[in-house]
mmCIF file of the C-alpha atoms, coordinates in Angstrom:
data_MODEL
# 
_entry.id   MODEL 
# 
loop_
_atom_site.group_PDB 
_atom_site.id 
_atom_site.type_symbol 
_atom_site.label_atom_id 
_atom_site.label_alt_id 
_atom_site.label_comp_id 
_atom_site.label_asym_id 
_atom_site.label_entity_id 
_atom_site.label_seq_id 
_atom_site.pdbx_PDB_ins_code 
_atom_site.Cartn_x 
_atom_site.Cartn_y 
_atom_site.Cartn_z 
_atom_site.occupancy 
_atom_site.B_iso_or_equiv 
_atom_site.pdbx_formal_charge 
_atom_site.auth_seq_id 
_atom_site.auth_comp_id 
_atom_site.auth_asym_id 
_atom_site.auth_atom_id 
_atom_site.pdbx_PDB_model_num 
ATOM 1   C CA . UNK A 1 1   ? 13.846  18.960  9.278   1.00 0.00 ? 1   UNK A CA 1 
ATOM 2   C CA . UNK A 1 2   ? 12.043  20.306  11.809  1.00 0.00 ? 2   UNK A CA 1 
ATOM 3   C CA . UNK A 1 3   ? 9.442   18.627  14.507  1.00 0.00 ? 3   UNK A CA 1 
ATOM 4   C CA . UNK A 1 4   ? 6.473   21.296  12.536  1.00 0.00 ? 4   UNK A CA 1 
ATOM 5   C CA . UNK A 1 5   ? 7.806   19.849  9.285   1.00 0.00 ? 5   UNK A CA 1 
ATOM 6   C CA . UNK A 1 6   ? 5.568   16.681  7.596   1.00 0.00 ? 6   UNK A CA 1 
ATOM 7   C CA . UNK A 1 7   ? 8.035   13.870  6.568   1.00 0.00 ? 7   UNK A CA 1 
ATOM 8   C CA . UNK A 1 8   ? 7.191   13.140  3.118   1.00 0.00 ? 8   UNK A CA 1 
ATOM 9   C CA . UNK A 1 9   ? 9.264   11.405  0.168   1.00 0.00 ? 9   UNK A CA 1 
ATOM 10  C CA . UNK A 1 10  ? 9.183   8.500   -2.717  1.00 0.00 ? 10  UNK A CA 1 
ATOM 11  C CA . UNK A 1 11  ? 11.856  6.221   -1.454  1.00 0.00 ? 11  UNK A CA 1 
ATOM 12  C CA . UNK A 1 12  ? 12.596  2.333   -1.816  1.00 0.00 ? 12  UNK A CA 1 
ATOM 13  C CA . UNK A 1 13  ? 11.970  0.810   1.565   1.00 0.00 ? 13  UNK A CA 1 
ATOM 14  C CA . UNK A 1 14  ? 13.449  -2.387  1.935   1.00 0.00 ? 14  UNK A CA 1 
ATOM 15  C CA . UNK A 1 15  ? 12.111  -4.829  4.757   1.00 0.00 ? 15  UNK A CA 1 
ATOM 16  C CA . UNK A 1 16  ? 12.769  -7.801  6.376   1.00 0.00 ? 16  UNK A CA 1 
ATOM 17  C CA . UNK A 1 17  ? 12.547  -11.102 4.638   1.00 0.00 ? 17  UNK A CA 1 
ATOM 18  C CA . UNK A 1 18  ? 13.955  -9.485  1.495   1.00 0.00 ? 18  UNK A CA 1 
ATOM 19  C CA . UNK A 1 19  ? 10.793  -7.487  0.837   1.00 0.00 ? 19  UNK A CA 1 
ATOM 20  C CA . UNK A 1 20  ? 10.836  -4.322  -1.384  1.00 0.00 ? 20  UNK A CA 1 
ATOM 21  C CA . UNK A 1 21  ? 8.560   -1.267  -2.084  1.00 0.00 ? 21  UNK A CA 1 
ATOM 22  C CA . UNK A 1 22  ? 8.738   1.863   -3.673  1.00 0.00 ? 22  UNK A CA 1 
ATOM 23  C CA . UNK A 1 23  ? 6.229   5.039   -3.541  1.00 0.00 ? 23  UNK A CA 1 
ATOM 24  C CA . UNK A 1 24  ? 5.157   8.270   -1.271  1.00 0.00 ? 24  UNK A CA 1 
ATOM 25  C CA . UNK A 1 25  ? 6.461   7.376   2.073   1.00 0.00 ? 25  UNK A CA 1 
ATOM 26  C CA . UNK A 1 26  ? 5.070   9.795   5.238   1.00 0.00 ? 26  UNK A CA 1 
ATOM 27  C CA . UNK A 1 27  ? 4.899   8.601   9.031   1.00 0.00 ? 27  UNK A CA 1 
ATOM 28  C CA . UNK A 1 28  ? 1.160   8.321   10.492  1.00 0.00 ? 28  UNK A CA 1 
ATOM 29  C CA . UNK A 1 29  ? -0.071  7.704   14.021  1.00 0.00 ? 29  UNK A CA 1 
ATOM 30  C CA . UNK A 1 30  ? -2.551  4.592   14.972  1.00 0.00 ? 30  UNK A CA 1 
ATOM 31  C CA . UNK A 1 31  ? -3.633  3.617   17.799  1.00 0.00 ? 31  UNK A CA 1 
ATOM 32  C CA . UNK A 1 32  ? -1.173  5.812   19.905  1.00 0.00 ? 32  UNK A CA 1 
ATOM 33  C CA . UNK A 1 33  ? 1.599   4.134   17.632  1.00 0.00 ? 33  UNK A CA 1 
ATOM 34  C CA . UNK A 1 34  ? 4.242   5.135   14.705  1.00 0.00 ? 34  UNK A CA 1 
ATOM 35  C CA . UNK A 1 35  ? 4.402   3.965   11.669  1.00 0.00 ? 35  UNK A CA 1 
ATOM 36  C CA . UNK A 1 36  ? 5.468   4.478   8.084   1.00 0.00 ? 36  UNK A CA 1 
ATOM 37  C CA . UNK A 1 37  ? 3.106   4.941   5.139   1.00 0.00 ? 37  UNK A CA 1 
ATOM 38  C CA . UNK A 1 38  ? 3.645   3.678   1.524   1.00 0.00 ? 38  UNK A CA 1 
ATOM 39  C CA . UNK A 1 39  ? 1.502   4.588   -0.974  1.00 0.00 ? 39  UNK A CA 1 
ATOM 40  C CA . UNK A 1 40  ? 1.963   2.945   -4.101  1.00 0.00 ? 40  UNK A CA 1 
ATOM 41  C CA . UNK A 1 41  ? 0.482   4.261   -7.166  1.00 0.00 ? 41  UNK A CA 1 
ATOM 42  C CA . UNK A 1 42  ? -0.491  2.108   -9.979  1.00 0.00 ? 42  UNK A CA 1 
ATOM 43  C CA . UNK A 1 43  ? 1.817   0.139   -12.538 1.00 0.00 ? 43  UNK A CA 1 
ATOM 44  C CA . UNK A 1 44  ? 2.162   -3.079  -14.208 1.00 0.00 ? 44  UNK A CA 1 
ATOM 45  C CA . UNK A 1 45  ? -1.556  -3.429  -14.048 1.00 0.00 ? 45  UNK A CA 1 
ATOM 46  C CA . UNK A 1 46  ? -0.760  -3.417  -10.253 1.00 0.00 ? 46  UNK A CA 1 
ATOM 47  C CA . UNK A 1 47  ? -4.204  -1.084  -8.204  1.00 0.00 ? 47  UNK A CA 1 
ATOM 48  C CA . UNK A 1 48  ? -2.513  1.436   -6.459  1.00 0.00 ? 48  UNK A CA 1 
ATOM 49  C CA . UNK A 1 49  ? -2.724  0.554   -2.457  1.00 0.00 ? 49  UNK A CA 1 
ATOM 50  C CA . UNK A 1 50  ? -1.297  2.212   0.523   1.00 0.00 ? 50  UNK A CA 1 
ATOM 51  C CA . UNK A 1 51  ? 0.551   -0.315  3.107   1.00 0.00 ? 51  UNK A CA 1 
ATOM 52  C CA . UNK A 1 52  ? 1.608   0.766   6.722   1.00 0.00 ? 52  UNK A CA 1 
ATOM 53  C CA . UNK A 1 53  ? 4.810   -0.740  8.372   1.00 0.00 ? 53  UNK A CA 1 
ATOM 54  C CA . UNK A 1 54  ? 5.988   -0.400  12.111  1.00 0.00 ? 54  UNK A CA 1 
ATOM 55  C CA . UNK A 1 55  ? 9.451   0.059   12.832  1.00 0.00 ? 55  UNK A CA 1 
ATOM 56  C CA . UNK A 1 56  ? 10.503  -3.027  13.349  1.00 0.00 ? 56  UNK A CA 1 
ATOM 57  C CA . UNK A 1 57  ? 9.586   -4.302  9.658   1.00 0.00 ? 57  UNK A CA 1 
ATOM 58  C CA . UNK A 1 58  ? 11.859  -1.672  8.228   1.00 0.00 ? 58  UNK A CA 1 
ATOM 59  C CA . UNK A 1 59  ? 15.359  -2.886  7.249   1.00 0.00 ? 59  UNK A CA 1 
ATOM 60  C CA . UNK A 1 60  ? 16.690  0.747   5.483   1.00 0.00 ? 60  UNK A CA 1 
ATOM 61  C CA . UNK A 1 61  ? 14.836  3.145   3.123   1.00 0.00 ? 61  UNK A CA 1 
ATOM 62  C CA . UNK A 1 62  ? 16.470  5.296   0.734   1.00 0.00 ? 62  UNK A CA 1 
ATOM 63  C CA . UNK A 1 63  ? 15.247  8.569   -0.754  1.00 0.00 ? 63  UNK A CA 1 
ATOM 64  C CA . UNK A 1 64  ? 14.647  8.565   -4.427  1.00 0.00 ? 64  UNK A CA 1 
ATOM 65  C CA . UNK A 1 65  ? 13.050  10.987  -6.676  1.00 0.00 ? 65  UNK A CA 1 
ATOM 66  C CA . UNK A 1 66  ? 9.585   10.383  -8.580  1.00 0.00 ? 66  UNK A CA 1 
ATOM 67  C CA . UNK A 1 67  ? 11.183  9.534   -11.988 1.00 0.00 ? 67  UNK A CA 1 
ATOM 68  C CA . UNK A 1 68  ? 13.714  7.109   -10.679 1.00 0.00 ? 68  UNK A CA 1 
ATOM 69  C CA . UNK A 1 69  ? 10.636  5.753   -7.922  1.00 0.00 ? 69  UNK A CA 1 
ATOM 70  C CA . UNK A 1 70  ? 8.379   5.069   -10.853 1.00 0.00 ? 70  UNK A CA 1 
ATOM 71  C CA . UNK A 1 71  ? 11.225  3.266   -13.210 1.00 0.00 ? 71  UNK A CA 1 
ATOM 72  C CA . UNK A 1 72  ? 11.665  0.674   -10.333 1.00 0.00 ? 72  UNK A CA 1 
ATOM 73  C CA . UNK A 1 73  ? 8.142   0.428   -10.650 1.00 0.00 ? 73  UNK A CA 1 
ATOM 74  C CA . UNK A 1 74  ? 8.248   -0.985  -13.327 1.00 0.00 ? 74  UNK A CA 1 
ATOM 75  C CA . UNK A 1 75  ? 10.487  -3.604  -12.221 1.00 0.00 ? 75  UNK A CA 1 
ATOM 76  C CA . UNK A 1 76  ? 9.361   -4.124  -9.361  1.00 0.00 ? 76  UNK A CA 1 
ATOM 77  C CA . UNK A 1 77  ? 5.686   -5.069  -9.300  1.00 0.00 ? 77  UNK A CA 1 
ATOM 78  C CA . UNK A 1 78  ? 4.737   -5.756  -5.715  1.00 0.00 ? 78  UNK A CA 1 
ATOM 79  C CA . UNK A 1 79  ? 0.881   -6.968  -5.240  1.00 0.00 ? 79  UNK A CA 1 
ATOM 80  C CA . UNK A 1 80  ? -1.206  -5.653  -2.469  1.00 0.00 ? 80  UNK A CA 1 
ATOM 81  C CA . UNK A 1 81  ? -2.722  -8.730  -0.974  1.00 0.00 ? 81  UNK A CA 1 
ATOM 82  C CA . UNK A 1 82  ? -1.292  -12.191 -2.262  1.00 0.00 ? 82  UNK A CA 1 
ATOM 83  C CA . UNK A 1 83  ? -4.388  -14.087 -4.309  1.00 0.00 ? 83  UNK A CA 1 
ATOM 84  C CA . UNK A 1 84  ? -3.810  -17.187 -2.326  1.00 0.00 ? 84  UNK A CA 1 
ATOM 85  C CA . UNK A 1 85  ? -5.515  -14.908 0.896   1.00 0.00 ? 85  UNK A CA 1 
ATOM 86  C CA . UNK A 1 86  ? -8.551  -14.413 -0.817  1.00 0.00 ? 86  UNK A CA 1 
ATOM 87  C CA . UNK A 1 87  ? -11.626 -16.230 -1.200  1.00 0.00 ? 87  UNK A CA 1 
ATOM 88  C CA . UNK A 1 88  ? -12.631 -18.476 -4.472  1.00 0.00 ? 88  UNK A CA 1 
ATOM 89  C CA . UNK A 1 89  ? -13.711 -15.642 -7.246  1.00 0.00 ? 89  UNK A CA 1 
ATOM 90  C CA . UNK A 1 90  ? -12.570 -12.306 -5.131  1.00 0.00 ? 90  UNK A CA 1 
ATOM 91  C CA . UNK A 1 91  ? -10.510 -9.776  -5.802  1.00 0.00 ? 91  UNK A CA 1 
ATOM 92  C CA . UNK A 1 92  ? -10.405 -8.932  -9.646  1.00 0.00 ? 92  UNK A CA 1 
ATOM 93  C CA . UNK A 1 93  ? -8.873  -5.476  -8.272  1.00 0.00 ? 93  UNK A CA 1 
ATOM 94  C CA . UNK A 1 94  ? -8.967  -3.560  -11.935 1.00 0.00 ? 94  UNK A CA 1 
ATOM 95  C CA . UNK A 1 95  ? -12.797 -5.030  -12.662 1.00 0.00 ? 95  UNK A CA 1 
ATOM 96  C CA . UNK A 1 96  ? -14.134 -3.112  -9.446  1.00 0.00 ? 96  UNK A CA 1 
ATOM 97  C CA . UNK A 1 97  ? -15.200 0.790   -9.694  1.00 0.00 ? 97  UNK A CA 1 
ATOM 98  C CA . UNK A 1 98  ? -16.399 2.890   -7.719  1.00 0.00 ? 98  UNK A CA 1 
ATOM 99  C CA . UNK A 1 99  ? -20.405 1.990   -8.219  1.00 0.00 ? 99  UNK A CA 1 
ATOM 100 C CA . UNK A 1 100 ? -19.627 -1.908  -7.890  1.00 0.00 ? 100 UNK A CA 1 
ATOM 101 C CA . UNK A 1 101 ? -18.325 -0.821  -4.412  1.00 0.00 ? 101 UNK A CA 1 
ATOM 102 C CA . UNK A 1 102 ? -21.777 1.018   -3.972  1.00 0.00 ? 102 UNK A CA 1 
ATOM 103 C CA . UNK A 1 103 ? -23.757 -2.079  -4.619  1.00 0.00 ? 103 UNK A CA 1 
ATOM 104 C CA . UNK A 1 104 ? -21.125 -4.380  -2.266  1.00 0.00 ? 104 UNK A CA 1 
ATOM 105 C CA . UNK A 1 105 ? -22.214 -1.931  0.609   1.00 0.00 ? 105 UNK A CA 1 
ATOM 106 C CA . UNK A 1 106 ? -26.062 -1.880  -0.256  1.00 0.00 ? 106 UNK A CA 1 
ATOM 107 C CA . UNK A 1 107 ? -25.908 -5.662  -0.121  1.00 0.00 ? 107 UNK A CA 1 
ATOM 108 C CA . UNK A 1 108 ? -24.939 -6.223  3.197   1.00 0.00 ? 108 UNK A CA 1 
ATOM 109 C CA . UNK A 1 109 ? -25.162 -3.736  6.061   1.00 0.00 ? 109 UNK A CA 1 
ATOM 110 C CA . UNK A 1 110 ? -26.175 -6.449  8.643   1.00 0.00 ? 110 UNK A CA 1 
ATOM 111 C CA . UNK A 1 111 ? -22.469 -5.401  9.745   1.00 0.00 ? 111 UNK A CA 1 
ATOM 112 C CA . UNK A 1 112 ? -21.618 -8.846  10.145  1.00 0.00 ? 112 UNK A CA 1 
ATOM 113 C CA . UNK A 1 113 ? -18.661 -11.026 8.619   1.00 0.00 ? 113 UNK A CA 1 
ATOM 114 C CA . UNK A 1 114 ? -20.012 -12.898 5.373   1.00 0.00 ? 114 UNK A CA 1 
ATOM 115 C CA . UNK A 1 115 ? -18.464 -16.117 4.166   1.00 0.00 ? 115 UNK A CA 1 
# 
């Protein structure tokens, strides 16, 4: 591959702590720093997500197509936030659309943190 070339692939990516997830991996710059992009699309009544790793949280990662990415999918069902880090009554992540999110940002645009 060459340095023009985007890195781009579905691939299991196994992490630290015995942590695995599968979809559309591609490398992204932050903040002046590296790191991996998953996207995840959805399955298992799982919302699709993206989640961004640095290097260090990467044990190994191996290239897979899309039918065999999307079969482990289906066994592996891999939340994006834990419900135990959210707030009493947040987060119903497949009752939310696109218009709900219009009325969260109406509600509040006092840019500060609400409890």
């Amino acid at each position: 591959m060459s340095a023009e070339e985007k890195f781009e692939t579905w691939a299991l990516v196994e992490l630290f702590g015995h942590q695995q997830i599968v979809g559309v991996v591609t490398e992204q710059a932050i903040g002046g720093c590296s790191f991996i992009r998953v996207d995840v699309p959805a399955a298992n009544g799982a919302p699709a997500y993206t989640k961004f790793y640095g290097n260090g949280a990467v044990y190994s990662m191996t290239p897979v197509g899309e039918a065999e990415a999307r079969a482990m999918m289906e066994r592996l069902v891999v939340w994006p936030i834990s419900p135990y880090l959210l707030p009493a009554g947040a987060g119903k992540w497949t009752d939310m659309d696109d218009e709900d999110m219009d009325n969260e940002d109406e509600a509040d645009n006092s840019g500060e943190y609400q409890h």
